[in-house]
N, C-alpha and C positions, 0 to 999 in steps of 0.2 A: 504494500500500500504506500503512495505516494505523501509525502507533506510539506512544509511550506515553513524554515524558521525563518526570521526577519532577527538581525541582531545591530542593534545600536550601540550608543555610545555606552550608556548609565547613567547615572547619579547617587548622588547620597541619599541617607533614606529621610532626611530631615538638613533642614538651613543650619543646622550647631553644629561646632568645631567639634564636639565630640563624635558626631556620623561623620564630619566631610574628612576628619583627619583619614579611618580607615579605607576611606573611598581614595581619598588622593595616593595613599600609601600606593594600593592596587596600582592604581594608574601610572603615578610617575615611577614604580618600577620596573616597569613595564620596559625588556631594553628593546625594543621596536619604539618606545618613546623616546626616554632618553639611551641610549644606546652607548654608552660607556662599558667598560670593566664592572661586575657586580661588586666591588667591596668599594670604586669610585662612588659608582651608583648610589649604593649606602649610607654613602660618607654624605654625599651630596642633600637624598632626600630625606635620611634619617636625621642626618647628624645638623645640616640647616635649613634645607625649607620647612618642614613640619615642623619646626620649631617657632614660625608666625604665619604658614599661611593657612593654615586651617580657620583661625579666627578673622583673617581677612575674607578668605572664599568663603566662609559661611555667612559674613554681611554682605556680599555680593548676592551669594543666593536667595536669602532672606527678602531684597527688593524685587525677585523677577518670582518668588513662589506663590504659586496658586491655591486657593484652598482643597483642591482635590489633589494636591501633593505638585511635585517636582512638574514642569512642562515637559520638557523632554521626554518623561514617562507617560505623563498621561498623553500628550499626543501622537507617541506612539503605539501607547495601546489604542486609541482609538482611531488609526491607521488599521494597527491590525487586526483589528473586530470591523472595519468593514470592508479590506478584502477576506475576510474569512466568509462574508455574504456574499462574497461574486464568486466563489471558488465552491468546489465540492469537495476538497481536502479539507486536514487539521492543517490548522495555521499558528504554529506558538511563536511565541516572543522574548526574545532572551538580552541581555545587557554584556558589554563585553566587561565592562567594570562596577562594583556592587552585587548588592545581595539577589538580586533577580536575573540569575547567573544562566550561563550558557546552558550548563550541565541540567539544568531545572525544566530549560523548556526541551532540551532533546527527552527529557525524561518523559513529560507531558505528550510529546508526540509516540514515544516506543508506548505508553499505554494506552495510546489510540490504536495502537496497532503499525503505528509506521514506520517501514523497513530501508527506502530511498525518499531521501531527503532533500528538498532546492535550499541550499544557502542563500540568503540575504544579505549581504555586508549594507546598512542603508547609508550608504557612501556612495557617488554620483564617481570621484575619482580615487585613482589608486594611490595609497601612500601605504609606507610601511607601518606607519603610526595610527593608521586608521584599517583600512581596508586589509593589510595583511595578516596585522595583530590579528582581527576577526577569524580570518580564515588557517589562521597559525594555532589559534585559541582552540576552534571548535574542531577541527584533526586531534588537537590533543586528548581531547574529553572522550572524542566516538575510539581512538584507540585505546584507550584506559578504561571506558565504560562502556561504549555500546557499541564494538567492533564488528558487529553485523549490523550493521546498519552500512547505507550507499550513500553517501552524500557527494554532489553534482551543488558549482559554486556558480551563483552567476556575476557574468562581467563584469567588470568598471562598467557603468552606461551614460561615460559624460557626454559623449557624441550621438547617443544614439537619438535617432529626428522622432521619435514620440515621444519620448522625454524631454528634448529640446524643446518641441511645440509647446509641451505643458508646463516646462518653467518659464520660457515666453510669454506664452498667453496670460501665463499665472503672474509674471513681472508688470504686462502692460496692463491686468485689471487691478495692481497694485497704484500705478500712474496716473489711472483717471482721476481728473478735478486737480493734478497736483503740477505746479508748473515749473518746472524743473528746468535746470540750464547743462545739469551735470549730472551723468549715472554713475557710480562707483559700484563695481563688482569686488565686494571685499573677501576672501579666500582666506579661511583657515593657512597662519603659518607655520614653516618645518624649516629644520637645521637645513643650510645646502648641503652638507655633507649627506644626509637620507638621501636628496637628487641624486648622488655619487655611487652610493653604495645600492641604489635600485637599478643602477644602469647596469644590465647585463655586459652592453660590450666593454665595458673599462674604462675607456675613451670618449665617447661621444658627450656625453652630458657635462659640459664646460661650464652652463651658465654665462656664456658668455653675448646674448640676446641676438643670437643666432641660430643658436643647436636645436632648440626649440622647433624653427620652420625645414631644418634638413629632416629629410624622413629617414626612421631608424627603428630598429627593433625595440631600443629604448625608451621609445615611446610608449610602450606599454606598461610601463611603469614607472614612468618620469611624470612627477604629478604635477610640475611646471608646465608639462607641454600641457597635460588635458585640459589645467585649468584655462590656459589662453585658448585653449581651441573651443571650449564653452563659451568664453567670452566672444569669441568670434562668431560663433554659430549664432547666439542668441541675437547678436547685433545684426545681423542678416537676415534672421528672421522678423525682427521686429524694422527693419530699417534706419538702423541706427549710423549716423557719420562717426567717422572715426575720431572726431573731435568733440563729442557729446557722450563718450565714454571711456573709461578707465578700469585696471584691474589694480587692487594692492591685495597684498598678505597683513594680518591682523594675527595676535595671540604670541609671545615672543618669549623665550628665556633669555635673561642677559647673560652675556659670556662668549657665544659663538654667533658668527653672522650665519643670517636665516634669510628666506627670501623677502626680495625686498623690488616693488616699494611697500613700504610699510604704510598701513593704514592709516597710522595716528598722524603720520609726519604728510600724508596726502590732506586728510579735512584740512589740518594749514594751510598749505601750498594751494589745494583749490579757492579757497577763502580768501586769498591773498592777492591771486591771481584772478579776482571777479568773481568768482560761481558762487554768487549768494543762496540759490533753489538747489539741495544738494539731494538725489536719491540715491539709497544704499542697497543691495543686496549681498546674501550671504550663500552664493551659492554650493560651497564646498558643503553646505546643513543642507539635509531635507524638514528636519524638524526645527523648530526653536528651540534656543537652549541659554546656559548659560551667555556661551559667546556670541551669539544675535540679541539677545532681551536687553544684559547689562552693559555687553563690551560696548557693541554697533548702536543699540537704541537707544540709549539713556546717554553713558558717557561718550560715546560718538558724538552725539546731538550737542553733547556742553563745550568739547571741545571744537567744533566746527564754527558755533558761536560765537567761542572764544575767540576766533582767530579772523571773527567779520563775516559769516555768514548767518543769514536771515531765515532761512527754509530749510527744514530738513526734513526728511522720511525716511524711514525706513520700511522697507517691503518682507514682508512675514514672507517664511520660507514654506515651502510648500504642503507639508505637517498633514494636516487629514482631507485635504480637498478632493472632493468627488473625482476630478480629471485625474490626478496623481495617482487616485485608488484604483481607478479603471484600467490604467498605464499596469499597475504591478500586479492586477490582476489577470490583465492578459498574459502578461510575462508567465503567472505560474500556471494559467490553465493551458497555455503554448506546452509547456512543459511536461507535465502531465499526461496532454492528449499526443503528442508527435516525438515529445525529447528533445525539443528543438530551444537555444535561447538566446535570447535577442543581441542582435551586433550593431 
């Protein structure tokens, strides 16, 4: 019997530094995140960031939390409760960090009865820190726990044109009424070194704002190309000039250069440079999360004002809308009925 996990990011199980420490612990040791040596690793997240930033991330969260818990959770479960209505499979839902763990919802599905399994990474692009963790995670758990079981991963689908439509269409019914001089595509950021060490050939992925447009096998995991080529796609669809939009990376650890440009240092520079009417998206999210509610909508907004500009918005990410559901339920009844999965 066929089934359908979808696996996100996570969250903590509550806004206090007592849930978010063990939640970050999870996360930032994660060496597809930070990808150091384990006892640097330790040194780093044990020894100082959990030593203030749980009490900073949980008043972060605390201003973006819902009463029905965490967004990121509940709008993914209510993503996956209504493709579980377009589908005639089980459809669980698992976190790749926190207590609503991977191992939980494959569990939910083997006592459905389900024996091959569609992976979900809800990652649009590839990185190692999102997209492979996922699929590095949930290998680990089905060979330790459920090793009859088949699990079949589906793609990156930053490219793919029924996805593009629908973060398109999903982008310009964010636009209407709002008069805008300047789009900003703001993209979750990563060390360049992950760009380096995902690039199979060794060589091609320079960073050098070239490598990008040469074609390469690279590209299938160079989450710099996907994300420009998102941003291209959607500007083409939407008919956008290449002067009424922009890409930066957002979310940064100090210490090593990440990519860049960087978001924070863009709301300046466009603010400075005239773009009073400023619209943001987040498309590296399909859900809202911390880094869309707090990062881009709140403190985006203060600092863009900061720096002289008058308008700003931000465009909610895609999270439960009817189009988006129809999109990934096609994708698993494709699946299911033929084996076939979307390019």
């Amino acid at each position: 019997m066929k089934g359908v996990l979808l696996v996100n990011l996570g969250s903590p199980d509550s806004p206090t530094a007592k849930d978010v420490k063990p939640y970050l612990d999870e996360f930032l040791m994660d060496e597809r995140v930070i990808d150091v040596p384990v006892l640097l690793r330790n040194l780093l997240v044990r020894g100082i960031i959990l030593q203030t930033r749980p009490k900073k991330s949980a008043k972060a969260y605390a201003k973006i939390w819902w009463d029905e818990g965490s967004p990121l959770i509940v709008l993914s479960e209510r993503f996956a409760e209504k493709v579980r209505q377009h589908t005639k499979m089980p459809v669980a839902l698992g976190m790749r960090y926190g207590t609503m763990t991977i191992k939980n919802a494959l569990q939910e599905l083997k006592d459905m009865g389900v024996d091959e399994v569609l992976l979900v990474p809800l990652y649009p692009h590839y990185a190692m820190s999102s997209y492979e963790t996922v699929v590095v995670k949930t290998m680990e758990v089905k060979e330790e726990s459920f090793p009859e079981m088949n699990i079949t991963t589906l793609p990156a689908f930053y490219r793919n044109e029924e996805y593009i439509k629908v973060l398109s269409e999903s982008i310009a019914d964010g636009l209407k009424g709002f008069d805008y001089d300047h789009i900003l595509f703001s993209y979750h950021g990563i060390p360049e070194r992950h760009i380096r060490k995902s690039d199979p050939t060794k060589f091609h992925c320079k960073i050098d704002g070239s490598c990008c447009s040469v074609n390469s096998v690279a590209h299938n995991t160079c989450y710099r190309h996907q994300v420009y080529d998102t941003t291209e796609m959607v500007k083409a669809y939407l008919g956008l000039s290449e002067e009424q939009v922009s890409t930066s990376f957002q979310s940064r650890l100090a210490g090593d250069p990440w990519l860049k440009p960087y978001t924070d240092f863009e709301f300046e520079r466009l603010a400075k440079e005239g773009k009073k009417r400023l619209a943001v998206i987040t498309p590296a999210f399909v859900s809202d999360c911390l880094e869309t509610l707090e990062e881009i909508a709140m403190e985006g907004k203060e600092q863009f004002e900061e720096a002289g500009g008058e308008d700003y918005k931000h465009i909610a990410c895609l999270n439960d809308s009817e189009a988006w559901v129809a999109v990934m339920a096609k994708w698993a009844n494709e699946w299911q009925a033929k084996g076939v999965l979307p390019v």
